[in-house]
PQR file with spaces between the fields and no chain letter, atoms N, CA, C, O and H, PARSE charges and radii, in Angstrom:
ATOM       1  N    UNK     1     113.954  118.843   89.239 -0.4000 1.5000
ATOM       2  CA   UNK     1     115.187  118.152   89.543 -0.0000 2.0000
ATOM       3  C    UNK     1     115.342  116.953   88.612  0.5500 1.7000
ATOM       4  O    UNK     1     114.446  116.136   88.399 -0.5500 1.4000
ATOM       5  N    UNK     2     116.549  116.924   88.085 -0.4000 1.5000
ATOM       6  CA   UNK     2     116.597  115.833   86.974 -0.0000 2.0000
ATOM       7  C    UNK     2     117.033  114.120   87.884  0.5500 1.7000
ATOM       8  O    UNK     2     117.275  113.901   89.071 -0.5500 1.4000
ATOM       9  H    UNK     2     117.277  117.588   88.258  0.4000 1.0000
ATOM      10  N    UNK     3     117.001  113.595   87.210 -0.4000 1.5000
ATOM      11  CA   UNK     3     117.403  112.008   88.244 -0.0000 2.0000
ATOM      12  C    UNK     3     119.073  112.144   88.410  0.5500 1.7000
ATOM      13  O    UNK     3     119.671  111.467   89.247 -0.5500 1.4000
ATOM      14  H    UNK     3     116.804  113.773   86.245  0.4000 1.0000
ATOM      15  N    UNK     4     119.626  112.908   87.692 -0.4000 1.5000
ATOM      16  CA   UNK     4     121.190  113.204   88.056 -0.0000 2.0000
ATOM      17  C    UNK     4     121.077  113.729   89.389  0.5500 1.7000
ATOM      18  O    UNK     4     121.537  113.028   90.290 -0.5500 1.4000
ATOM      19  H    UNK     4     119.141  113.457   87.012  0.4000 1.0000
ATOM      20  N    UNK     5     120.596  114.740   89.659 -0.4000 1.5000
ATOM      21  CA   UNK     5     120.777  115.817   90.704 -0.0000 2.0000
ATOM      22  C    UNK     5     119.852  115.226   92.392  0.5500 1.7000
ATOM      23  O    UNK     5     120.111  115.572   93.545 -0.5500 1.4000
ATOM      24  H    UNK     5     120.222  115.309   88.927  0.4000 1.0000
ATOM      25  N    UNK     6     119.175  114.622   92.077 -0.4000 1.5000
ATOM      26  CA   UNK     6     118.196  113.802   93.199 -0.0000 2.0000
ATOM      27  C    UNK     6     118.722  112.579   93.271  0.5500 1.7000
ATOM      28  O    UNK     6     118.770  111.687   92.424 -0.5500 1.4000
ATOM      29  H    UNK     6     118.965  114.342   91.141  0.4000 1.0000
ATOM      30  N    UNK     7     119.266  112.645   94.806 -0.4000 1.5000
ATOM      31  CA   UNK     7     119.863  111.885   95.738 -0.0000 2.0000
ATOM      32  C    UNK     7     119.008  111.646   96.833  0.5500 1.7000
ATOM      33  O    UNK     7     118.385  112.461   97.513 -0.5500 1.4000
ATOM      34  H    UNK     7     119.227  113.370   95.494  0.4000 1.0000
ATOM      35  N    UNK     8     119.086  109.927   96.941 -0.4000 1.5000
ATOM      36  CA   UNK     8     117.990  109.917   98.485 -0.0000 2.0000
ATOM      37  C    UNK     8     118.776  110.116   99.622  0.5500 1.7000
ATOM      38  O    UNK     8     119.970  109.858   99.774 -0.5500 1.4000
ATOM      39  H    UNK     8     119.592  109.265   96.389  0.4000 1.0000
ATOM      40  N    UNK     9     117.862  110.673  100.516 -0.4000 1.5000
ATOM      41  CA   UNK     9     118.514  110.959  101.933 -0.0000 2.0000
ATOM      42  C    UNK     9     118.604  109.820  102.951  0.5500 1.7000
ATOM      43  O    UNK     9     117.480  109.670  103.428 -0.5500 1.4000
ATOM      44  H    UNK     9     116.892  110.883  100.392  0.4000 1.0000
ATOM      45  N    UNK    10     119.266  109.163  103.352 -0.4000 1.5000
ATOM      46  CA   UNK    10     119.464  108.098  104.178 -0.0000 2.0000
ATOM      47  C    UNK    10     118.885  108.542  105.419  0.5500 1.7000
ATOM      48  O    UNK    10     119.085  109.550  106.096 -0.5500 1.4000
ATOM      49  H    UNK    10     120.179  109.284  102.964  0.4000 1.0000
ATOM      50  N    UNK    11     117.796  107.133  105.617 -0.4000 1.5000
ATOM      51  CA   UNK    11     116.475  107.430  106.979 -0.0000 2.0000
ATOM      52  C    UNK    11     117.381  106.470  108.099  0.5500 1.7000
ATOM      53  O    UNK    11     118.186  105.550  107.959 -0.5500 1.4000
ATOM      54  H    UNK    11     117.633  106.314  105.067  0.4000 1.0000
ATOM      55  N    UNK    12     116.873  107.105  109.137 -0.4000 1.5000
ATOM      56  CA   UNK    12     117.348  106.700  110.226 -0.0000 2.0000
ATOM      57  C    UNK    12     116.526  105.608  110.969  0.5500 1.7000
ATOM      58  O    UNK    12     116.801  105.154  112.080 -0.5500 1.4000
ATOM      59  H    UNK    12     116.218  107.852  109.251  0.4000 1.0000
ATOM      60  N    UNK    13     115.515  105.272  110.212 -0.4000 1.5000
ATOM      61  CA   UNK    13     114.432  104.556  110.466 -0.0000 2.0000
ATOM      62  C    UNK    13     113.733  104.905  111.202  0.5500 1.7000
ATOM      63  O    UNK    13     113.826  106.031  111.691 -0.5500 1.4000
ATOM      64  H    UNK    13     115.292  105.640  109.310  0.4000 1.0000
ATOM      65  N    UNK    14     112.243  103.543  111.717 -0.4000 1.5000
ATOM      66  CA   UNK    14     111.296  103.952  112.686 -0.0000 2.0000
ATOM      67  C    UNK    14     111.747  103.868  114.066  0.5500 1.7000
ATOM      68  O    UNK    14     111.376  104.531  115.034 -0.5500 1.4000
ATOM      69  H    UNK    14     112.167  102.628  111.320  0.4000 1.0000
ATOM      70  N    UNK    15     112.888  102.643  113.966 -0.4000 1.5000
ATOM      71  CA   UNK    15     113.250  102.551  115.538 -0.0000 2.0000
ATOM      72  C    UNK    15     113.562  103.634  116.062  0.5500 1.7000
ATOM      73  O    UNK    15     112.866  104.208  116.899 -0.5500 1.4000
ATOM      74  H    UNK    15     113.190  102.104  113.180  0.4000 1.0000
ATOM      75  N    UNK    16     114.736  104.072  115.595 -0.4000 1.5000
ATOM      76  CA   UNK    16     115.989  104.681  115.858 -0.0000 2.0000
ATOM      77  C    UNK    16     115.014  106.266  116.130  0.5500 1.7000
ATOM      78  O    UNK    16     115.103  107.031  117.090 -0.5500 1.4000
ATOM      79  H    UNK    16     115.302  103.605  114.915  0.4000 1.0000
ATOM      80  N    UNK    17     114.352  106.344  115.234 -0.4000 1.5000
ATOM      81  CA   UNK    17     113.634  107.829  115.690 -0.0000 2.0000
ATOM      82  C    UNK    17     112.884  107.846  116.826  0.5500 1.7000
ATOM      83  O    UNK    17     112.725  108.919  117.407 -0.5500 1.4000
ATOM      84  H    UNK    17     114.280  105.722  114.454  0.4000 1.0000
ATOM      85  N    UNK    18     112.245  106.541  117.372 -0.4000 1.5000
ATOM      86  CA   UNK    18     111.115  106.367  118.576 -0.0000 2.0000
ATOM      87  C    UNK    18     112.267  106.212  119.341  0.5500 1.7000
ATOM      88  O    UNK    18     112.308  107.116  120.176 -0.5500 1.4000
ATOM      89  H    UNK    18     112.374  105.668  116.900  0.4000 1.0000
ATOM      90  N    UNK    19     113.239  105.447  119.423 -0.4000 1.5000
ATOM      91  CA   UNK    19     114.584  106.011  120.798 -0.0000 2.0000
ATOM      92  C    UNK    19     114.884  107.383  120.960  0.5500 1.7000
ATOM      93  O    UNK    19     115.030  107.989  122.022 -0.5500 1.4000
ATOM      94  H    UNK    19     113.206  104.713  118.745  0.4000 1.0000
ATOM      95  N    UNK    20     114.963  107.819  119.791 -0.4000 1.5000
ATOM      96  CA   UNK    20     115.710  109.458  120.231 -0.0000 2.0000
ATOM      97  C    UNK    20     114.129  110.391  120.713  0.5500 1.7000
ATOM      98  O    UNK    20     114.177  111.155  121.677 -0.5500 1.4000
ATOM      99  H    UNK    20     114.845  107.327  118.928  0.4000 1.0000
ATOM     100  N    UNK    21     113.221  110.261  120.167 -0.4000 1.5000
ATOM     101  CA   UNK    21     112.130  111.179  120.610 -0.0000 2.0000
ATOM     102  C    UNK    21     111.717  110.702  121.727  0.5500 1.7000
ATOM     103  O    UNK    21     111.548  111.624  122.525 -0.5500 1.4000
ATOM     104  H    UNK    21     113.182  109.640  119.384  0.4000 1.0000
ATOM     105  N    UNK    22     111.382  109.306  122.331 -0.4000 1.5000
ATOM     106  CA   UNK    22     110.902  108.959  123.360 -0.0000 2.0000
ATOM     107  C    UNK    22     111.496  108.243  124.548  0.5500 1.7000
ATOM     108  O    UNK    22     110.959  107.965  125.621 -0.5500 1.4000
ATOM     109  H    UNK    22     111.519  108.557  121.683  0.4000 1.0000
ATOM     110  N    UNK    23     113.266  107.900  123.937 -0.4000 1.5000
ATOM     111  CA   UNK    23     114.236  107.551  125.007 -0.0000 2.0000
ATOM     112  C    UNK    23     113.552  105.898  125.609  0.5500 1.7000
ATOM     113  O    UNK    23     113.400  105.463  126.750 -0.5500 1.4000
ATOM     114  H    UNK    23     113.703  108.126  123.066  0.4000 1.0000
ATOM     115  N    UNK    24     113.278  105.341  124.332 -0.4000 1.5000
ATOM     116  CA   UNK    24     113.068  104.271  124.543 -0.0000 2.0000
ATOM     117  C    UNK    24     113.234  103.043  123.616  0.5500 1.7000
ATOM     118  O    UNK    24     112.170  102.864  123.022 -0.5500 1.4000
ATOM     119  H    UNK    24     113.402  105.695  123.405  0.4000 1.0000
ATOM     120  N    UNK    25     114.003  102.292  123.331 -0.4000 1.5000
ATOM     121  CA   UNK    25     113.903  101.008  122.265 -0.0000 2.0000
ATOM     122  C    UNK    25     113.030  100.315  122.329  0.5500 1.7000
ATOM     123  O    UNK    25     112.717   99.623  123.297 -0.5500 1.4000
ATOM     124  H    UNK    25     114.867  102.437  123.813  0.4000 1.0000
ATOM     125  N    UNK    26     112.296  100.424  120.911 -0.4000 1.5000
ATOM     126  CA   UNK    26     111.506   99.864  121.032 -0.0000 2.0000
ATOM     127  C    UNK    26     111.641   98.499  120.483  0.5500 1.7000
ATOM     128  O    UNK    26     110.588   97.865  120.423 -0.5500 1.4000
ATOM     129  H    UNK    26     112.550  100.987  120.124  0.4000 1.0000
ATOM     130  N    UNK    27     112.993   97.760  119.963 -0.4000 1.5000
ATOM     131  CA   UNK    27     113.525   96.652  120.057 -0.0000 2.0000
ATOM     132  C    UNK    27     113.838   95.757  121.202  0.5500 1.7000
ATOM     133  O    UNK    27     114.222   94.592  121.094 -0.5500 1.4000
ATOM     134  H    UNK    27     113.849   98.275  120.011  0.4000 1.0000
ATOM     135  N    UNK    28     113.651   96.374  122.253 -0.4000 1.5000
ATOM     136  CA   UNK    28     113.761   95.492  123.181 -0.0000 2.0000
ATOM     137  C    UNK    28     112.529   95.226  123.952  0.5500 1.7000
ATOM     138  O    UNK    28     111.879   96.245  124.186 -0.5500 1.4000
ATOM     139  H    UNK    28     113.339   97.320  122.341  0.4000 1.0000
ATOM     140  N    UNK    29     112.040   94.120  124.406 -0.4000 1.5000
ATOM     141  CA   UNK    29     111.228   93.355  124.903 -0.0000 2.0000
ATOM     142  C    UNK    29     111.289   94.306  126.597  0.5500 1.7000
ATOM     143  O    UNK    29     112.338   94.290  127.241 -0.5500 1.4000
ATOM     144  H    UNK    29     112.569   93.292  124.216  0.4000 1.0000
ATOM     145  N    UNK    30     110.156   94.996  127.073 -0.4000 1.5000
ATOM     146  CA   UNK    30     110.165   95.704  128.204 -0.0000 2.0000
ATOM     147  C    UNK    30     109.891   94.365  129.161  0.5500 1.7000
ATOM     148  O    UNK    30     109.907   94.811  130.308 -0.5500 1.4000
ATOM     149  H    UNK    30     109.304   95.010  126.550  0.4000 1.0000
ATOM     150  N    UNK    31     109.688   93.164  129.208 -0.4000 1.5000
ATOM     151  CA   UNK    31     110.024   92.284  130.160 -0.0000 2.0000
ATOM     152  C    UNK    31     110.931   91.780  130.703  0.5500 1.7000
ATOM     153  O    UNK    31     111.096   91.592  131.908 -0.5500 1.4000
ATOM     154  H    UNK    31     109.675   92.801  128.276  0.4000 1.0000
ATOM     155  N    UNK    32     112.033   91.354  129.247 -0.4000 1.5000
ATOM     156  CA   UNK    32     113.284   90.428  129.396 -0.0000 2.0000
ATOM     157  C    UNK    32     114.249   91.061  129.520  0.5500 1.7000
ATOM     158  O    UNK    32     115.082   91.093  130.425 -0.5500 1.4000
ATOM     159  H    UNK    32     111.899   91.507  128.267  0.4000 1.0000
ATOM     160  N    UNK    33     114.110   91.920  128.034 -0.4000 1.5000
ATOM     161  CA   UNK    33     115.377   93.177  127.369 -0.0000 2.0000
ATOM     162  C    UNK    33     115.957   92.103  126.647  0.5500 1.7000
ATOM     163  O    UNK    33     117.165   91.967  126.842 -0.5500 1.4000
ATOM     164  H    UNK    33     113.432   91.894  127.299  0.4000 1.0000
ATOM     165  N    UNK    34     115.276   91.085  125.652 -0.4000 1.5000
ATOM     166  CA   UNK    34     115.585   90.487  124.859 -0.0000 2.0000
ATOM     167  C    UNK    34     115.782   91.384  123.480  0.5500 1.7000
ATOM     168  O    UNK    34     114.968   92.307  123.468 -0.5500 1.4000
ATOM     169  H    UNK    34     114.295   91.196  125.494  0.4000 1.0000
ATOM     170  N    UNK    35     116.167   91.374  122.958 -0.4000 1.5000
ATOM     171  CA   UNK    35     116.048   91.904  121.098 -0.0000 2.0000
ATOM     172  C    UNK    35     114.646   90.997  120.364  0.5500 1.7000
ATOM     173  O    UNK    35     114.596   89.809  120.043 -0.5500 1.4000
ATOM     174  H    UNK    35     116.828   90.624  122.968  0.4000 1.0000
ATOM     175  N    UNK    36     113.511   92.150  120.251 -0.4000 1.5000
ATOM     176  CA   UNK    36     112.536   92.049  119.477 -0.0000 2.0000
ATOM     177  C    UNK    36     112.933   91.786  117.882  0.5500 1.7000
ATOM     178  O    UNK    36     113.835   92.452  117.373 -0.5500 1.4000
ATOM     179  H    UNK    36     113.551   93.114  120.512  0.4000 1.0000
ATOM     180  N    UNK    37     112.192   90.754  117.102 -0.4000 1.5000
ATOM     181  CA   UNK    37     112.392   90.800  116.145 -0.0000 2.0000
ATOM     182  C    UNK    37     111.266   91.241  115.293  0.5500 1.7000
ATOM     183  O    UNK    37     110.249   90.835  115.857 -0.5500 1.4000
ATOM     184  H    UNK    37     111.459   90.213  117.515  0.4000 1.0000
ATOM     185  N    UNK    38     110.940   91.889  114.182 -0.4000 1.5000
ATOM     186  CA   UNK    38     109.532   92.250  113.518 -0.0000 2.0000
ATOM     187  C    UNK    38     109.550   90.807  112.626  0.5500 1.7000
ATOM     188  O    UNK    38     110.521   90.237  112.130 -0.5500 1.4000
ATOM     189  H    UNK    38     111.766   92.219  113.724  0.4000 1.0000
ATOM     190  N    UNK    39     108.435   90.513  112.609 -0.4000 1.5000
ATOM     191  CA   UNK    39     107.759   89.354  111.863 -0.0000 2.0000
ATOM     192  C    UNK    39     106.857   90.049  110.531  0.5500 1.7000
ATOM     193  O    UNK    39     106.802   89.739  109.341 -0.5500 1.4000
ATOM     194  H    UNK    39     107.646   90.976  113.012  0.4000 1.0000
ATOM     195  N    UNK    40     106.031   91.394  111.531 -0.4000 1.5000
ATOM     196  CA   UNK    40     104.943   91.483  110.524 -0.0000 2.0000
ATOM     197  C    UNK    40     104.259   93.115  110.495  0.5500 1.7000
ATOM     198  O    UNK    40     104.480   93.804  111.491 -0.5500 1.4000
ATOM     199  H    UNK    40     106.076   91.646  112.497  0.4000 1.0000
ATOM     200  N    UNK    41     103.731   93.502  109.764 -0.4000 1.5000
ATOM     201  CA   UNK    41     103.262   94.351  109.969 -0.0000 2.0000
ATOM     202  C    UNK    41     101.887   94.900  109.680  0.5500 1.7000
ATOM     203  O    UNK    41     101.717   94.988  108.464 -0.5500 1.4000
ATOM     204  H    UNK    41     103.552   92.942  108.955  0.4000 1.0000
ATOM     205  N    UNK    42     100.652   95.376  110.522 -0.4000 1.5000
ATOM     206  CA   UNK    42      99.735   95.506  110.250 -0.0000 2.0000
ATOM     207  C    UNK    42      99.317   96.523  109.021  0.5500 1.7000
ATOM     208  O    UNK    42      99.529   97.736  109.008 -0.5500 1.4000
ATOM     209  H    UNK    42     100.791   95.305  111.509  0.4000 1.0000
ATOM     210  N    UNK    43      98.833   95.937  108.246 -0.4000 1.5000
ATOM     211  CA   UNK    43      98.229   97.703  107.558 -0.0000 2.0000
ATOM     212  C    UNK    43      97.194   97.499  107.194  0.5500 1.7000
ATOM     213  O    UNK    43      96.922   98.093  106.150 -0.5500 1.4000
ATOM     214  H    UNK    43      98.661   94.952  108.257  0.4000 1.0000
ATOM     215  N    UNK    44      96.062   96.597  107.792 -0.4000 1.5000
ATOM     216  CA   UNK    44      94.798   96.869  107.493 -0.0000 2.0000
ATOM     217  C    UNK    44      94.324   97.298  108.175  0.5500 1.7000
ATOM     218  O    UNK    44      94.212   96.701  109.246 -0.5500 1.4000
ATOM     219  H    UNK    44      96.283   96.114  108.640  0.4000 1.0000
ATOM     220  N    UNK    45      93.653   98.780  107.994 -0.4000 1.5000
ATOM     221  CA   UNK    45      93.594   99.717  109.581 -0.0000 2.0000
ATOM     222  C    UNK    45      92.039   98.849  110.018  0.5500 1.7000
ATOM     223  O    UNK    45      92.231   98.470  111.173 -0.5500 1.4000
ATOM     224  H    UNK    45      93.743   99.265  107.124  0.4000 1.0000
ATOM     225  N    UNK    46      90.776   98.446  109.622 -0.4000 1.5000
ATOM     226  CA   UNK    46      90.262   97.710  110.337 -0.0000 2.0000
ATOM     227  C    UNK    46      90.791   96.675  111.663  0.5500 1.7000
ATOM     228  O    UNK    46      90.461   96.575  112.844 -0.5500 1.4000
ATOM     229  H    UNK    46      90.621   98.755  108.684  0.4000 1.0000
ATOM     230  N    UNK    47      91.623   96.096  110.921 -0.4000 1.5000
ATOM     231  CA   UNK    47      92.242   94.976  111.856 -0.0000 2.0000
ATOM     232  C    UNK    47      92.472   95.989  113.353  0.5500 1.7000
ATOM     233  O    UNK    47      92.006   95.904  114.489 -0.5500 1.4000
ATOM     234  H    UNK    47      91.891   96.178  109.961  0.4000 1.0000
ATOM     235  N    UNK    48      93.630   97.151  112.545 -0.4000 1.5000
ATOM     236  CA   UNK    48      94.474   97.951  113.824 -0.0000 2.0000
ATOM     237  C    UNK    48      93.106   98.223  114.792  0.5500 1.7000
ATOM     238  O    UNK    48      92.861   97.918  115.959 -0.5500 1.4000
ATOM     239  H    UNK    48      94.009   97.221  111.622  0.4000 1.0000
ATOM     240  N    UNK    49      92.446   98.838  113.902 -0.4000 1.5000
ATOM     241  CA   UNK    49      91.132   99.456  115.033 -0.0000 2.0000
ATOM     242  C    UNK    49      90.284   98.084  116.264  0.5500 1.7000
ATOM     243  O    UNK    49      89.997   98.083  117.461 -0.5500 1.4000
ATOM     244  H    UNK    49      92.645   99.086  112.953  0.4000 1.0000
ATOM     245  N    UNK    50      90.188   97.362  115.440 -0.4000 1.5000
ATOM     246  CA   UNK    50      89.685   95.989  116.089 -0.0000 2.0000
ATOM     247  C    UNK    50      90.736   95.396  117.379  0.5500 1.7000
ATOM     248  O    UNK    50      90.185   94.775  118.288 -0.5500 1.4000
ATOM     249  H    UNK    50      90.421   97.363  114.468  0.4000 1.0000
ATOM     250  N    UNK    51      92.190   95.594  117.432 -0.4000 1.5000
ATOM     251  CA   UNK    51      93.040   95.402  118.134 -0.0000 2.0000
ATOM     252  C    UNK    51      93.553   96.421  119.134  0.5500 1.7000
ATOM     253  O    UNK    51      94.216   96.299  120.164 -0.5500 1.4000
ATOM     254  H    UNK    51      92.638   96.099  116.693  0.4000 1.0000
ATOM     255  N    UNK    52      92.983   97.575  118.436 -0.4000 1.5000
ATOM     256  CA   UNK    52      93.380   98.869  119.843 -0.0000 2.0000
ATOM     257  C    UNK    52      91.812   99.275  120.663  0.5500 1.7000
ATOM     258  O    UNK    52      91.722  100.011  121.647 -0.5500 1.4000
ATOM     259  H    UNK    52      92.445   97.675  117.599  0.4000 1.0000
ATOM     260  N    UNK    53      90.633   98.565  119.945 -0.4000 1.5000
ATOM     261  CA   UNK    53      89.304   98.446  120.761 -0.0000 2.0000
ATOM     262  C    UNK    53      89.262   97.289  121.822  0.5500 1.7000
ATOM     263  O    UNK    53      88.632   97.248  122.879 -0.5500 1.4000
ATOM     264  H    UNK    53      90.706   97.968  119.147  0.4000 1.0000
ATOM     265  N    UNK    54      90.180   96.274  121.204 -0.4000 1.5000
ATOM     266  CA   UNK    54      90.582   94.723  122.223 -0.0000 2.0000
ATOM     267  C    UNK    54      91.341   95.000  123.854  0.5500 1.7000
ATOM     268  O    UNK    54      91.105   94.628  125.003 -0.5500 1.4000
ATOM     269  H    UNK    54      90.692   96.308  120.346  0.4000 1.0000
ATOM     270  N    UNK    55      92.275   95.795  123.233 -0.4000 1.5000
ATOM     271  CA   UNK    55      93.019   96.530  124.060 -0.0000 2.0000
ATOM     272  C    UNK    55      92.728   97.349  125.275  0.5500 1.7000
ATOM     273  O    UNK    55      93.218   97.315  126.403 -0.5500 1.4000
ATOM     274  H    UNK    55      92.467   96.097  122.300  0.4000 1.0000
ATOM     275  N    UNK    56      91.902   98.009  124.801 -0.4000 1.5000
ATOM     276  CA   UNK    56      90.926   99.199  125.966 -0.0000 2.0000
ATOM     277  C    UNK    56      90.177   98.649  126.830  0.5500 1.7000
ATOM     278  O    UNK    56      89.888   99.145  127.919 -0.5500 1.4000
ATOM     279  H    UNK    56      91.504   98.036  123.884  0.4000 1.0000
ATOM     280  N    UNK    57      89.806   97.575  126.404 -0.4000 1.5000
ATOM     281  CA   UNK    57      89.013   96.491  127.491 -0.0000 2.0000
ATOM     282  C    UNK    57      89.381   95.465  128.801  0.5500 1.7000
ATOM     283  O    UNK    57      88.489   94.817  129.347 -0.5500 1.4000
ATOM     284  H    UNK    57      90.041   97.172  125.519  0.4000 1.0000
């Protein structure tokens, strides 16, 4: 495919897909139903693992 002919496909994002598959926003705060804002995002999977072992406890 040459760069003429390849067009990106417009994503519906991460939210918008975890509402429709799981019928849930995950923008909203399940306490208040405030609008969550993202600050940050993890991607050092150590960290993640260290925080979903914190979790289980």
């Amino acid at each position: 495919m040459s760069e003429e002919e390849w067009k990106p496909v417009p994503s519906k994002g991460w939210a918008a897909m975890i509402r429709k598959v799981y019928e849930v926003d995950p923008m909203v705060c399940p306490k208040c139903g405030s609008t969550i804002k993202v600050i940050a995002f993890i991607t050092d999977f150590q960290a993640v693992d260290c925080i979903i072992d914190h979790l289980k406890s």
